[in-house]
C-alpha positions in Angstrom: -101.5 -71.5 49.3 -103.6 -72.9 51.7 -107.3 -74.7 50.5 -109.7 -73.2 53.0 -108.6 -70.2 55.2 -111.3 -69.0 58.3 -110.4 -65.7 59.1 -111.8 -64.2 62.8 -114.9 -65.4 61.7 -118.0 -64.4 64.1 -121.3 -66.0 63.9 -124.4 -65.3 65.8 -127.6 -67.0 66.3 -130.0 -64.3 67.0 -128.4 -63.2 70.5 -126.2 -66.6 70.9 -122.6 -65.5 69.7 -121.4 -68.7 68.6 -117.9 -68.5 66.8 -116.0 -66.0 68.6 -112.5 -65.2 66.2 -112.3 -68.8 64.7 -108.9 -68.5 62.4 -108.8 -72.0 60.8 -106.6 -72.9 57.8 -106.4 -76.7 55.7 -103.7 -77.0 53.5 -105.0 -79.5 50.1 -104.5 -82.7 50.9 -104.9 -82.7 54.5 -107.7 -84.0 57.3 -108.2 -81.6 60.0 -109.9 -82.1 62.7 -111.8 -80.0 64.8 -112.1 -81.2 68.6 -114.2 -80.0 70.9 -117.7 -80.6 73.9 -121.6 -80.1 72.7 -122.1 -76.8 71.7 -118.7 -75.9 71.1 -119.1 -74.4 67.8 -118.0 -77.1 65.7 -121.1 -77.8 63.6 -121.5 -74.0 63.3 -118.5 -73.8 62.0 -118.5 -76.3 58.6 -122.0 -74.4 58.5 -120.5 -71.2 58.0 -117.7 -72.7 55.8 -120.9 -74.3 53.1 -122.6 -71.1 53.0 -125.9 -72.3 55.5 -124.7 -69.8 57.9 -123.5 -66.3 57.2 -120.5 -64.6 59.0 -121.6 -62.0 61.0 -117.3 -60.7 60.9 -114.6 -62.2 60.0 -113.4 -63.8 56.2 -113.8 -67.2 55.0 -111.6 -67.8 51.4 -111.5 -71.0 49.5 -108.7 -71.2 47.2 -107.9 -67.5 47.7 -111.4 -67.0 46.8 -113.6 -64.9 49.6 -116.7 -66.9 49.7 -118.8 -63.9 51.7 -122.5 -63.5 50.3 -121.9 -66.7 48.3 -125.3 -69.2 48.2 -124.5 -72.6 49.4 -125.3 -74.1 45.7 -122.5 -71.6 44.5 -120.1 -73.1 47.0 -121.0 -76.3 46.0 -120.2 -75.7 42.4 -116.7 -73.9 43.6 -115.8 -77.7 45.0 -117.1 -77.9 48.5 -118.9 -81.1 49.8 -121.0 -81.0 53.3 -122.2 -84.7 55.0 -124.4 -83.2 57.4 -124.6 -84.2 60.6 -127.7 -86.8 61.1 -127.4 -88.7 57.6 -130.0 -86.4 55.9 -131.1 -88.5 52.6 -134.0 -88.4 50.7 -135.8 -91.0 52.5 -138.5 -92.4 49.7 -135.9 -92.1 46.5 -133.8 -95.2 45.8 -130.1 -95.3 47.0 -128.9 -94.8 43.1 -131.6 -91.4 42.8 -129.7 -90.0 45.9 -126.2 -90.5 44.3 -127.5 -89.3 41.0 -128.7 -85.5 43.3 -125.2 -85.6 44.5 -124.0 -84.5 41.0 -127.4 -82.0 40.6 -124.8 -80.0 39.2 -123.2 -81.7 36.8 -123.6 -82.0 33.0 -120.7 -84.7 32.0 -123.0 -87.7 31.9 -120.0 -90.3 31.2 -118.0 -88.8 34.1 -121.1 -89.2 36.9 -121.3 -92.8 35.3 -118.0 -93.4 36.3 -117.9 -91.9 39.5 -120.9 -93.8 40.7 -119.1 -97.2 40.1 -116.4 -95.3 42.3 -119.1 -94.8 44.7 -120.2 -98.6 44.7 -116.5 -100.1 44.7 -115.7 -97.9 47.7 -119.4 -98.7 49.5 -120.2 -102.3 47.9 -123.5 -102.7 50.0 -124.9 -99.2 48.4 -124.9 -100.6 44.8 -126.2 -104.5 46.1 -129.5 -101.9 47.8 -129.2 -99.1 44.8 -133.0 -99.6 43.5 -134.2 -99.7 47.6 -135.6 -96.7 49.0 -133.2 -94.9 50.9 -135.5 -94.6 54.0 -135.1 -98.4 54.8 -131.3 -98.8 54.4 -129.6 -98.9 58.0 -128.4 -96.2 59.8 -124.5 -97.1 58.8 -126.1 -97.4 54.9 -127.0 -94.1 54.7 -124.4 -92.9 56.8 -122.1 -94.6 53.0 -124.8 -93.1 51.1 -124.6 -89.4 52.3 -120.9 -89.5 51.7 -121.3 -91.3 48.5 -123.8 -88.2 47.4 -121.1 -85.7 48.9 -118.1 -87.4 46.7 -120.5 -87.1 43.8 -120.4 -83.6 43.3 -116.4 -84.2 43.0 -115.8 -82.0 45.6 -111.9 -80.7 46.2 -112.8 -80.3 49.7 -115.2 -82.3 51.5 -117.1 -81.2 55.2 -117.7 -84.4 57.0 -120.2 -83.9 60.3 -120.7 -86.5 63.3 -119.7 -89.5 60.4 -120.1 -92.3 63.1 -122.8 -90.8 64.9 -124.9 -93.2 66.8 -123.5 -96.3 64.5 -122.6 -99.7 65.9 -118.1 -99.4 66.7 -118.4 -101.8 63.2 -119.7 -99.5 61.3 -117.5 -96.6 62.8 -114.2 -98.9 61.8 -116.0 -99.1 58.6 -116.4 -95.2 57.8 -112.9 -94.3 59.2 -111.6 -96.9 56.8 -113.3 -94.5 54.4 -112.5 -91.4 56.0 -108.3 -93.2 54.9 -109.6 -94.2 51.5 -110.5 -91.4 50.4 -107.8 -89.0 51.7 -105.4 -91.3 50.0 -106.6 -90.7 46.6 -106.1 -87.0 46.8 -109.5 -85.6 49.0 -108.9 -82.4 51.6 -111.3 -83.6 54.5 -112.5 -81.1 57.4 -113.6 -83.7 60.4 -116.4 -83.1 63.1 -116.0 -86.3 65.3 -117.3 -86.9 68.7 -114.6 -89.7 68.3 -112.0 -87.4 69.4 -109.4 -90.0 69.6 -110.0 -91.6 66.0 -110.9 -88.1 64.4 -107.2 -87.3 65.6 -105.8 -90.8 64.5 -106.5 -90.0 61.5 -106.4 -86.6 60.8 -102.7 -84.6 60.1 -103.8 -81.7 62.1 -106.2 -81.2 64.6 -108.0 -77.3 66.6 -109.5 -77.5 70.1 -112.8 -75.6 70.1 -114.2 -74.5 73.5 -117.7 -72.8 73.3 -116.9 -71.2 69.9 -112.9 -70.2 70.6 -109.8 -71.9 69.1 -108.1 -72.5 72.2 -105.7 -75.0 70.9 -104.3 -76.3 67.4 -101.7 -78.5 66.6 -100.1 -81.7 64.6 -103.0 -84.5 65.6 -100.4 -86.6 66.6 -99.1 -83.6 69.4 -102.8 -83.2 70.1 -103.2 -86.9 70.7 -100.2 -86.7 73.6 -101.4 -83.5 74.9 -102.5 -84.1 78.9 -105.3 -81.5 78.9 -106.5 -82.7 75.3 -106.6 -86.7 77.0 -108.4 -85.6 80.3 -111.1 -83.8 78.5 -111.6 -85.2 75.6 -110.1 -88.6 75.3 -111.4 -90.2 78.8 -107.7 -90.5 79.8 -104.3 -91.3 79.2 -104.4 -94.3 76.4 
């Protein structure tokens, strides 16, 4: 059984129709990928999947579950994890007060212990800054600490929007390193990248939106090699 299935799913804003039919599915364990210009859909799209958006048509099931009508909280507690685009963090609580939000949640005191040191051996410079006010970290530090909140909720799937967004091509190495780690130990990753060709070199499967239509999915690899994909998307032939 797949993870996350997107069914036809429609989604207006006010008079803008902006997913037209998008059938997505993520099978646990994978990254996928979704490709695609400004204003394509993709954003709307992991907002529809997190419950900040409602469906207008269509179905959206998670673990065979239909998640229609369900609040975002509620789809948080079911096992899904947004990063939203922009690194949103509570700008004047400390680094450690963010993580701690992540797992609002949560009642297993021991087990949110534990997963904060995760947290600090995956992202070393959050826990050297953990009592600094969020607002002054960098923009690549709370770029780590709004994934370090997401993974804190112990999500089974995990939304990840714009990740290298506006950082230094350091820092992006430094979150797709990331992005790796934490696939490898066992996390199902949906990817909005700008990045197309690092969203797809890392990502097992990859769908082509064009203004709020699947108009292309396949392996990331075969995506990767596709001509039309490299004209428009990936400056080029590498």
């Amino acid at each position: 059984m797949n993870l996350l299935d997107l069914e036809n799913v429609h989604v207006h804003y006010g008079a803008i129709h902006a997913l037209k039919g998008v059938t997505i599915a993520v099978e646990p364990g994978q990254i996928v990928t979704l490709v695609g210009a400004n204003g394509a859909g993709k954003s709307t799209t992991l907002r529809a999947i997190s419950g900040l958006l409602r469906p207008s048509q269509g179905a959206i099931r998670f673990q065979g579950k239909p998640l229609a009508g369900c609040p975002a909280h509620e789809i948080v507690g079911l096992g899904i994890s947004h990063v939203p685009e922009g690194r949103i963090v509570f700008a004047n609580l400390s680094v450690e007060d963010n993580l701690e939000l992540g797992a609002y949640l949560r009642k297993d005191r021991a087990g949110i212990a534990a997963d904060r040191k995760k947290i600090y051996a995956i992202f070393p410079r959050l826990e050297e800054r953990r009592r600094q006010a969020s607002g002054t970290l960098s923009g690549g530090e709370q770029q780590m600490l709004a994934i370090g909140r997401a993974l804190m909720a112990r999500p089974k799937l995990l939304l990840m929007d714009e990740p290298s967004l506006g950082l230094a091509p350091i820092l992006v190495r430094e979150i797709f390193r990331v992005i790796r780690e934490i696939r490898e130990q066992g996390m199902t990753i949906v990817l909005v990248e700008q990045n197309a060709r690092m969203a797809l070199s890392v990502a097992d499967r990859g769908y082509v939106l064009e203004t709020g239509v699947v108009c292309l999915a396949d392996r990331a690899d075969a995506l990767l090699q596709n001509p039309e994909v490299q004209a428009a998307y990936l400056g080029g032939a590498a």
